[in-house]
C-alpha positions as CSV (number, residue, x, y, z in Angstrom):
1,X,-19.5,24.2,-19.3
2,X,-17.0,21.8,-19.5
3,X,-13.1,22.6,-19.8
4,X,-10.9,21.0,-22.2
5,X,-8.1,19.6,-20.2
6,X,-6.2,17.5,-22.5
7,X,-3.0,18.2,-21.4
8,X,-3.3,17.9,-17.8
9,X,-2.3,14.2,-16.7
10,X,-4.7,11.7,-14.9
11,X,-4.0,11.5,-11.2
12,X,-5.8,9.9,-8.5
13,X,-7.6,11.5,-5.7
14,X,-4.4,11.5,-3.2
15,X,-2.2,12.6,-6.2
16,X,-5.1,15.6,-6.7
17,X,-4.8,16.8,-3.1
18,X,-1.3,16.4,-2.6
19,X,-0.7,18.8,-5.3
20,X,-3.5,20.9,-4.5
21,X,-1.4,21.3,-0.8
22,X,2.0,21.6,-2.8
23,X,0.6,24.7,-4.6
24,X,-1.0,26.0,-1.4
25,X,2.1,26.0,0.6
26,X,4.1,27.2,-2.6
27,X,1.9,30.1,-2.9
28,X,1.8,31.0,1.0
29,X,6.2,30.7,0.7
30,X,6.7,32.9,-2.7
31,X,3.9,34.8,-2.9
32,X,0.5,34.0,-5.4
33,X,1.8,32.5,-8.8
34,X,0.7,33.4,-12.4
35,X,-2.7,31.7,-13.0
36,X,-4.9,33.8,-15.2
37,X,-5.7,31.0,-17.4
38,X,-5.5,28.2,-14.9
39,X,-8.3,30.3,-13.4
40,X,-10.4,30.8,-16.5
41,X,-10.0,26.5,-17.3
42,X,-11.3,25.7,-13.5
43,X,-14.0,28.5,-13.7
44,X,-15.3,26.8,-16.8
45,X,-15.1,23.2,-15.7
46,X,-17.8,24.2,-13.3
47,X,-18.3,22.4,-9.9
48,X,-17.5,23.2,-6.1
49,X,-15.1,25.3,-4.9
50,X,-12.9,21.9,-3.8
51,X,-13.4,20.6,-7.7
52,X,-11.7,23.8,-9.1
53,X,-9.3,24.3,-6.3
54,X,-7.4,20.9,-7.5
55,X,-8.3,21.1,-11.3
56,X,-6.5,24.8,-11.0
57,X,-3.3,23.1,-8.6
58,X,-3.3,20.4,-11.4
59,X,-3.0,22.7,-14.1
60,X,-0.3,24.9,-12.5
61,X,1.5,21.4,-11.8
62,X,1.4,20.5,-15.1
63,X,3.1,24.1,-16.5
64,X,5.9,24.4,-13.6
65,X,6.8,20.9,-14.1
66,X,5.3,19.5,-10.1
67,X,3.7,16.4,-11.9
68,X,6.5,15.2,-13.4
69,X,8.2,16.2,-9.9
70,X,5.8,14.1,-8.1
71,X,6.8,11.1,-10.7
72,X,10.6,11.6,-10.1
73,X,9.5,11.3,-5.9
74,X,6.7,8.7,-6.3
75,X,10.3,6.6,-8.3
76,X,12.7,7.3,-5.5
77,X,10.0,6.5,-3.1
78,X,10.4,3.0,-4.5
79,X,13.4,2.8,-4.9
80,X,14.1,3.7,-1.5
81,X,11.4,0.8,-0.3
82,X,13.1,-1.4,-2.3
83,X,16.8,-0.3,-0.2
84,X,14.5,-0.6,3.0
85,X,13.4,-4.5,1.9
86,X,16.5,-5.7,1.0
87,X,17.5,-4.5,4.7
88,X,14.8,-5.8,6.5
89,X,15.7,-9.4,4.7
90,X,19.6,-9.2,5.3
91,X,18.8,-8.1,9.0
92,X,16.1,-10.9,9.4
93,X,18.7,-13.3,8.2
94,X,21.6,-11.6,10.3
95,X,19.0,-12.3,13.4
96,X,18.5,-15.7,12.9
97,X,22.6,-16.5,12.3
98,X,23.3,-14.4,15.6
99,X,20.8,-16.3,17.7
100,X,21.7,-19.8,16.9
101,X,25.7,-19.3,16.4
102,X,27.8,-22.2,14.6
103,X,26.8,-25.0,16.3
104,X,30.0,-25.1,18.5
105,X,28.2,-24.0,21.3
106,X,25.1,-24.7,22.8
107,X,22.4,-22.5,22.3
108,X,21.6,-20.1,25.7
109,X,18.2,-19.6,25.0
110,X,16.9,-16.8,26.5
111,X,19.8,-14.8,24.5
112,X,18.5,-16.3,21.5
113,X,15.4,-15.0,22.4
114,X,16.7,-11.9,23.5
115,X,17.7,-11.2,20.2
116,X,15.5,-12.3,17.8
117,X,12.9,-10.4,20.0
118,X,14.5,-7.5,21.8
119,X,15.1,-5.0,20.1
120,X,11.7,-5.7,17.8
121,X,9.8,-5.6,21.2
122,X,11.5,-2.6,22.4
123,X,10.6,-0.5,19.0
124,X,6.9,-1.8,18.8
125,X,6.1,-0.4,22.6
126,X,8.2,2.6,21.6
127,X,5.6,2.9,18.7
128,X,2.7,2.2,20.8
129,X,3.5,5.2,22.9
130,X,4.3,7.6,20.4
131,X,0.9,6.8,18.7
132,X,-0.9,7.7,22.1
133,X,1.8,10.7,23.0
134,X,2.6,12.2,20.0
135,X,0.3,11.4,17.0
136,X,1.4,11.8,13.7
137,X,5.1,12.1,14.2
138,X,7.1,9.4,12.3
139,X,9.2,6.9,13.6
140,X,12.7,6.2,12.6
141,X,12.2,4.0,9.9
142,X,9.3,6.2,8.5
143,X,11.7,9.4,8.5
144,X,14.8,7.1,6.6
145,X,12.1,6.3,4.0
146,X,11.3,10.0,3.2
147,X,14.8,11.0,3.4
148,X,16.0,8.6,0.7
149,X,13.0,9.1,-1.2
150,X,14.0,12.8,-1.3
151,X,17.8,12.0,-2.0
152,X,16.3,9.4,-4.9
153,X,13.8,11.5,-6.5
154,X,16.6,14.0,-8.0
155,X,14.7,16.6,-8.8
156,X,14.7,20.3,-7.5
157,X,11.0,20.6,-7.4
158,X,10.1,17.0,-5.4
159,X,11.8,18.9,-2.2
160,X,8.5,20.6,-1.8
161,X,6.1,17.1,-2.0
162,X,7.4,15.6,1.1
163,X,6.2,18.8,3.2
164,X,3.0,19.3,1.2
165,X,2.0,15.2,2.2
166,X,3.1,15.3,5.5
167,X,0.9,18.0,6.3
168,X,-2.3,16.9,4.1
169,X,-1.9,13.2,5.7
170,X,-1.4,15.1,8.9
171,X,-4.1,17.1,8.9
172,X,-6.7,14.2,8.1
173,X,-5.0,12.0,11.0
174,X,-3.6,10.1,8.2
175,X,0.4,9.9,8.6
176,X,0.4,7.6,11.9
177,X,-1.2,5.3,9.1
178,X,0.7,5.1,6.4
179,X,3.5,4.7,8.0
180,X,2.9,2.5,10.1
181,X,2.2,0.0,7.3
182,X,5.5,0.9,6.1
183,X,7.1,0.4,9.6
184,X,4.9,-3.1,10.1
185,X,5.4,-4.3,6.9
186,X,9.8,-3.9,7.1
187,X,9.2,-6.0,10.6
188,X,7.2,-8.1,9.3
189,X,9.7,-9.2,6.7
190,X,12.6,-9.2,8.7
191,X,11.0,-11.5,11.1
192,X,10.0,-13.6,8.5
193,X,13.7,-13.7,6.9
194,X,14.7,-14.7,10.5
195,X,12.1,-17.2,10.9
196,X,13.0,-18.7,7.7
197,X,16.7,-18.5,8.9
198,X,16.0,-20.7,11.6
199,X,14.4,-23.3,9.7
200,X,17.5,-22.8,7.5
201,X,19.8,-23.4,9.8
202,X,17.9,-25.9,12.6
203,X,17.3,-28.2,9.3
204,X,20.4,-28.6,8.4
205,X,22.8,-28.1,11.6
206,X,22.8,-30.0,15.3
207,X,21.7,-27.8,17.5
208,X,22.1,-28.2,21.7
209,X,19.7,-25.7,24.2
210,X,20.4,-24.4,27.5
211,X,19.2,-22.5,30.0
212,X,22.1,-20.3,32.1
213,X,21.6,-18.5,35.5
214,X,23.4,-17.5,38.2
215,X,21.3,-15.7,40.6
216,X,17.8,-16.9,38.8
217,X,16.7,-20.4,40.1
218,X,15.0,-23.2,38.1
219,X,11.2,-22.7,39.0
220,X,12.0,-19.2,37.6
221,X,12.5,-20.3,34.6
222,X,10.2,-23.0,34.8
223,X,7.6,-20.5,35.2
224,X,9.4,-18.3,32.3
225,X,9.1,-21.0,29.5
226,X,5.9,-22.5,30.1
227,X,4.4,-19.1,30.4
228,X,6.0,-18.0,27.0
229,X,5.0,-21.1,25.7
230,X,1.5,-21.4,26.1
231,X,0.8,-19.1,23.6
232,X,2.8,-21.1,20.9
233,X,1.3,-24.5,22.2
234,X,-2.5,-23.5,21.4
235,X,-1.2,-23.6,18.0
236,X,0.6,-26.6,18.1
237,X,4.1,-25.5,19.0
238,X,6.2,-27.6,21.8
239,X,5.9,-27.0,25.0
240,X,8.9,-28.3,27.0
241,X,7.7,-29.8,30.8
242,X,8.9,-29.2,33.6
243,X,11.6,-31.9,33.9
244,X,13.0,-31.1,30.6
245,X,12.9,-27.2,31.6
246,X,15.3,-28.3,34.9
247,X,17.7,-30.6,33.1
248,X,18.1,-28.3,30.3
249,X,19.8,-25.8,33.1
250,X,22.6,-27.9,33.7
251,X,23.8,-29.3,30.4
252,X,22.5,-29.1,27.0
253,X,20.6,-32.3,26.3
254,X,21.4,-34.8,23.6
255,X,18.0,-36.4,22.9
256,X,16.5,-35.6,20.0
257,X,13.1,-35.0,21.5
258,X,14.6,-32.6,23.4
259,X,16.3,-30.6,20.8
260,X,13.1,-30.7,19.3
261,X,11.1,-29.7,22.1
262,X,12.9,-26.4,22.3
263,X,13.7,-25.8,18.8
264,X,9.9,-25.6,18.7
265,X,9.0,-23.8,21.5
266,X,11.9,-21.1,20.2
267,X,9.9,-21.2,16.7
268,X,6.5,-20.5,18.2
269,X,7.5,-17.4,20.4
270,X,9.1,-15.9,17.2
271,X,6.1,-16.7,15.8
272,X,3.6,-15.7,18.1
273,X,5.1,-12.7,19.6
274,X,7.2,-11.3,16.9
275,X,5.9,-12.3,13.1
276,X,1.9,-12.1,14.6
277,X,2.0,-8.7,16.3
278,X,3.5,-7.0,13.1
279,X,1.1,-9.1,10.6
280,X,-1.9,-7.7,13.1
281,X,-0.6,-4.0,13.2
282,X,0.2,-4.2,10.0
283,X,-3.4,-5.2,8.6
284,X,-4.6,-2.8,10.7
285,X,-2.8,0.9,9.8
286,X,-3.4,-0.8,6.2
287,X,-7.3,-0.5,6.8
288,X,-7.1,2.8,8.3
289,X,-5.2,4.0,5.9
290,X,-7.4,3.4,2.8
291,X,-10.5,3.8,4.9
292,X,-8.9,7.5,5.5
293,X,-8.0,8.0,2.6
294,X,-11.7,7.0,1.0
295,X,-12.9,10.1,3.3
296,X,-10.1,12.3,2.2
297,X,-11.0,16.1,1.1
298,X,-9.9,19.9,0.7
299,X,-10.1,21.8,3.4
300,X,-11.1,24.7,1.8
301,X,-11.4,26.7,5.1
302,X,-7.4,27.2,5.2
303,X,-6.7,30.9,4.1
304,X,-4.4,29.9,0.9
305,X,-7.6,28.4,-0.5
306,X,-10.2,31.0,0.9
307,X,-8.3,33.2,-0.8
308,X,-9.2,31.6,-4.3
309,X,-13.2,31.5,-3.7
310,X,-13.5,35.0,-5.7
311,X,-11.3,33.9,-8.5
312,X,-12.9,30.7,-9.0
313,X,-16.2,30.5,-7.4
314,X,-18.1,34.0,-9.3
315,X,-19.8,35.5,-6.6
316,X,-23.6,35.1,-8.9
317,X,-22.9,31.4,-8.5
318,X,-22.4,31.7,-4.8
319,X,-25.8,33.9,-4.1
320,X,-27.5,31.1,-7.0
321,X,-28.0,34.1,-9.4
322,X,-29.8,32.9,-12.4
323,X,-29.7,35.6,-14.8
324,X,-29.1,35.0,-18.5
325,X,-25.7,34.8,-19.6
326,X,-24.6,37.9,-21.4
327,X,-25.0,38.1,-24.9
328,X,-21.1,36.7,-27.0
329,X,-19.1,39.4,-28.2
330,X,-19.0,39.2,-32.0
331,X,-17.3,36.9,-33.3
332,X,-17.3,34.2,-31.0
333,X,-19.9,31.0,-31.4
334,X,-22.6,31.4,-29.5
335,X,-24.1,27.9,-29.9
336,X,-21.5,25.2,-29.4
337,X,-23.4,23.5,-26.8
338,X,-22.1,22.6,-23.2
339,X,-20.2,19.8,-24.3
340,X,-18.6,20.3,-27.4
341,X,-17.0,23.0,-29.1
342,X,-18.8,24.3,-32.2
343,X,-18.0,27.2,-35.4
344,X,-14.9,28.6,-36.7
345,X,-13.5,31.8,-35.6
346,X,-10.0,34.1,-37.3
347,X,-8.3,36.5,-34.3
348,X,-5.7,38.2,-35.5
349,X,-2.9,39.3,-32.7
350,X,-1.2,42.7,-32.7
351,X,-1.5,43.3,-36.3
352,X,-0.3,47.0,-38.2
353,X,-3.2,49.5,-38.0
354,X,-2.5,50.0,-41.7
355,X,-2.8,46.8,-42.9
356,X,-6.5,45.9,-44.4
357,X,-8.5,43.4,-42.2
358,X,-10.4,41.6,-42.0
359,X,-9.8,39.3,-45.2
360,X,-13.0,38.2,-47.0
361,X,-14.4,35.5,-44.7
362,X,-16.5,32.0,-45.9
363,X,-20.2,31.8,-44.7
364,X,-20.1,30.2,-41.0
365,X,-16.9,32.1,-40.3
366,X,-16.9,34.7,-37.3
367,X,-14.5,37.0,-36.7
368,X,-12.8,38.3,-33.2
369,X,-11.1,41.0,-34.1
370,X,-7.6,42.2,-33.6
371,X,-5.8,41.6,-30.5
372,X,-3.9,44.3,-29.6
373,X,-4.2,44.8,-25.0
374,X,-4.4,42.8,-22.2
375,X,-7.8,44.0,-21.7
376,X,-9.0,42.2,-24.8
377,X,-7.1,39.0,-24.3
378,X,-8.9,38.8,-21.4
379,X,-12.1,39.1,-22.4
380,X,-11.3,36.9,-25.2
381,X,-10.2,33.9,-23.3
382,X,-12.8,34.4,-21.2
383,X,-15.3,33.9,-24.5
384,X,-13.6,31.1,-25.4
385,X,-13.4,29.6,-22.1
386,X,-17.3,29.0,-22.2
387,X,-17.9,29.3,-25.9
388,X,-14.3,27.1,-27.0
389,X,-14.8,27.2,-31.4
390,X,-14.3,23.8,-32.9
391,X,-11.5,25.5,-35.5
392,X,-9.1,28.5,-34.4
393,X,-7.2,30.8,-37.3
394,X,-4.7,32.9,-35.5
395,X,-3.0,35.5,-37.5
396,X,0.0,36.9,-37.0
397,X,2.5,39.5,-38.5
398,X,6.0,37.4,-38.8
399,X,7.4,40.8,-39.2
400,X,7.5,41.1,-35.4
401,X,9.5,39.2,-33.5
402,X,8.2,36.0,-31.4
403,X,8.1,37.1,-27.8
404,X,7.0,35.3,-25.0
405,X,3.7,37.2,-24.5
406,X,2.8,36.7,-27.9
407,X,4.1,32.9,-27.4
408,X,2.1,32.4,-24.7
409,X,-1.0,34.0,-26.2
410,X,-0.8,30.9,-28.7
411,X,-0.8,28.5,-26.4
412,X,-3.3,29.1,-24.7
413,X,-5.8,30.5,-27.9
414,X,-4.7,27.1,-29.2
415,X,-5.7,24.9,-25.8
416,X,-9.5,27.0,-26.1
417,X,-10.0,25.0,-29.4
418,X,-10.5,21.8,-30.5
419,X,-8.3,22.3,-33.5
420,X,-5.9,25.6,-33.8
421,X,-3.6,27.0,-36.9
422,X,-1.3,29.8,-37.3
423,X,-1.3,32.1,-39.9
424,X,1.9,34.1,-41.0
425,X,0.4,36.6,-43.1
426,X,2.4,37.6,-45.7
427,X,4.7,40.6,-46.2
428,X,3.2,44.3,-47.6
429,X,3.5,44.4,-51.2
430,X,7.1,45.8,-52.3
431,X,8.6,44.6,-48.3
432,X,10.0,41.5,-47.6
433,X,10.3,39.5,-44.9
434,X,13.2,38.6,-42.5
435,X,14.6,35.4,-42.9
436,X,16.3,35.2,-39.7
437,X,12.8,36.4,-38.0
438,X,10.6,34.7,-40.0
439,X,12.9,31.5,-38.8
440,X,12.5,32.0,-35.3
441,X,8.6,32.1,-36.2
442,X,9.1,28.6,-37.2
443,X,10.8,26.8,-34.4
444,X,8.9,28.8,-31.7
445,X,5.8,27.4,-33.1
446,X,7.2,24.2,-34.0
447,X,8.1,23.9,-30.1
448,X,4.7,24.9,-29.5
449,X,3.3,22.0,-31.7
450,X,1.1,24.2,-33.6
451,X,0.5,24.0,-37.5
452,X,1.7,27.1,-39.4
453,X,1.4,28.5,-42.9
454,X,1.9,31.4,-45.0
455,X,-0.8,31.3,-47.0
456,X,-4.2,31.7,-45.8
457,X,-6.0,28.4,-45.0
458,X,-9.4,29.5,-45.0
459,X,-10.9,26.0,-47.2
460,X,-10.2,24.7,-43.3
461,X,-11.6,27.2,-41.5
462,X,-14.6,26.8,-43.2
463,X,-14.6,22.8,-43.9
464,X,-12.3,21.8,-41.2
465,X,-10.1,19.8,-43.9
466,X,-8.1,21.7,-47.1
């Protein structure tokens, strides 16, 4: 039997889960929450114990406001990306202006190197080894990204998504992934912003190059450049000889071929062991990462969730029991089909024992009966759960005032129906009703969104128009 679920949002499978966790951990934190009818809209959905696990998280979401949490975060996720690039770029730039200088001075090359490479070297072994050591843990970049996305998000209730992902993504071997394309990506673009930079700033300034030692000789460096450059070369970057290596250790040259010699070799290493690297690793924590994410499930072995299997999985549907379904109490349709909700059905809620009812019902109309203990709003909304009436008449005394139980009752008669009205029967002959009550009537159900009237629509009921 299908479950009407029109007011729970569409979210994707990692949006599912990661809610699904958020609730778990929630639960496990402040004890089990209300879920009577978030139980009763997963049981009737029907499928595996995973299926209503998430359809029950996502309905719970939806009423304790975690979607539109997980929007607010999912926001100051970007926005704190968007922080993150614009760094990445002015960094890339700074890089580019610290290695080359003014122009005043000629350019020591291994410093230039140095820094445009250094510290982006240092970080990408660091992250190497702490993908071997430590697995999952984030690096420094990853943890700034979910800090500001938790300072960005704003909201109370998006403290508890950054957790609940860490630990799903955790748990499926997923985190070292996903942040490393974030990590890669940054690098990427800040090596790209310097590579840029130096194209900026070799086109349109006169740049000298030298090489400056005082305990290293020149076949050590010799050695140094060719073997840095022979990377670069096999993709047509310059590779400076041997003479040119030697004379740039005394002096910076003033041939153009020479400035260009070096200004090329520079380019390729930045290239080849900077921009190339990241674009690589990049690619590949991308792959894994939506390959991972493709093979992505509940675990429904974890206690918070095995804890749930006797609420949402019946135990005649675990052992395959196929015995009839028992017979619908009266009043409730008993041939809607498994798709669509069929029949009209009146329920009155907590009515005076001394007022007459039922009222004198059209043909095709069933009644449910007066509402008056928990015991029989449950069994209700379990009817209606698997039996859901295509038209709904509630009625209800305004006489009594509109509390939150009998609020609440509404709203979730009216979500069991495709189309639900409220009936505020009128006053005893020779009593009259409270203004000031029958008012709160009003805007309680006007909050609600459900169609009220005094007098008794039962040309709808019947017809489904008046």
């Amino acid at each position: 039997m299908r479950c009407r679920v029109s007011a729970a949002p569409t979210l994707n499978k990692l949006q599912r889960l990661w809610l699904s966790e958020t609730i778990r951990l929630r639960e496990e934190q402040a004890g089990p929450l209300e879920d009577g009818e978030a139980n009763r809209r997963a049981r009737a959905a029907g499928g595996s114990l995973a299926e209503r696990i998430q359809l029950r998280a996502l309905l719970l979401a939806e009423r304790d406001g975690l979607v539109q949490a997980l929007r607010h975060w999912q926001q100051g996720a970007r926005l704190a990306l968007a922080a993150l690039l614009l760094l990445a770029l002015l960094s890339g730039a700074g890089l580019a202006a610290a290695a080359l200088g003014d122009g005043q001075r000629p350019v020591n090359l291994f410093w230039a190197l140095g820094s445009l490479l250094g510290l982006h070297l240092l970080l990408l072994f660091g992250w190497a080894l702490g993908l071997l050591l430590a697995g999952d843990n984030a690096s420094a970049l990853g943890r700034l990204w979910l800090w500001l996305s938790d300072k960005l998000a704003r909201d109370a209730q998006a403290a508890q998504l950054a957790p609940a992902l860490l630990v799903l993504l955790q748990r499926a071997g997923l985190g070292r992934w996903g942040l490393g394309v974030l990590v890669h990506g940054l690098w990427l673009l800040a090596l790209l912003a310097a590579l840029l930079g130096l194209l900026a700033l070799l086109a349109t300034r006169r740049y000298g190059f030298v090489w400056e030692s005082t305990l290293l000789g020149g076949d050590t460096f010799v050695a140094l450049t060719q073997g840095l450059g022979a990377l670069p070369a096999l993709l047509g970057f310059a590779l400076p000889d041997a003479e040119l290596i030697r004379a740039s250790g005394d002096a910076a040259l003033a041939g153009e071929a020479a400035r260009h010699n070096w200004a090329g070799w520079l380019l390729g290493a930045l290239l080849v062991y900077g921009l190339l690297p990241r674009l690589l690793l990049m690619l590949l924590c991308l792959w894994r990462w939506r390959r991972g994410c493709a093979q992505l499930t509940l675990d429904t072995g974890l206690p918070g969730y095995d804890l749930l299997r006797a609420r949402l999985l019946p135990g005649s549907e675990r052992l395959g029991v196929c015995d009839p379904a028992p017979t619908p109490t009266p009043g409730v349709p008993a041939e809607p089909g498994s798709q669509h909700s069929q029949g009209a059905l009146l329920v009155a809620v907590e009515l005076d024992q001394t007022r007459p009812w039922p009222p004198a019902l059209p043909r095709g109309v069933d009644d449910a009966g007066v509402i008056d203990s928990r015991e029989q709003r449950q069994r209700l909304l379990e009817q209606l759960s698997r039996f859901p009436p295509a038209r709904l008449l509630v009625a209800c005394d305004p006489r009594r005032s509109p509390d939150r139980g009998s609020l609440a009752l509404l709203g979730e008669l009216a979500r069991s129906a495709a189309s639900t009205r409220i009936w505020l029967l009128p006053a005893p002959p020779g009593e009259a009703l409270d203004a000031a009550r029958l008012a709160d009537w009003h805007d309680a159900l006007a909050q609600l969104q459900l169609p009220h009237s005094a007098a008794a629509p039962l040309t709808w009921l019947e017809s489904g128009h008046d």
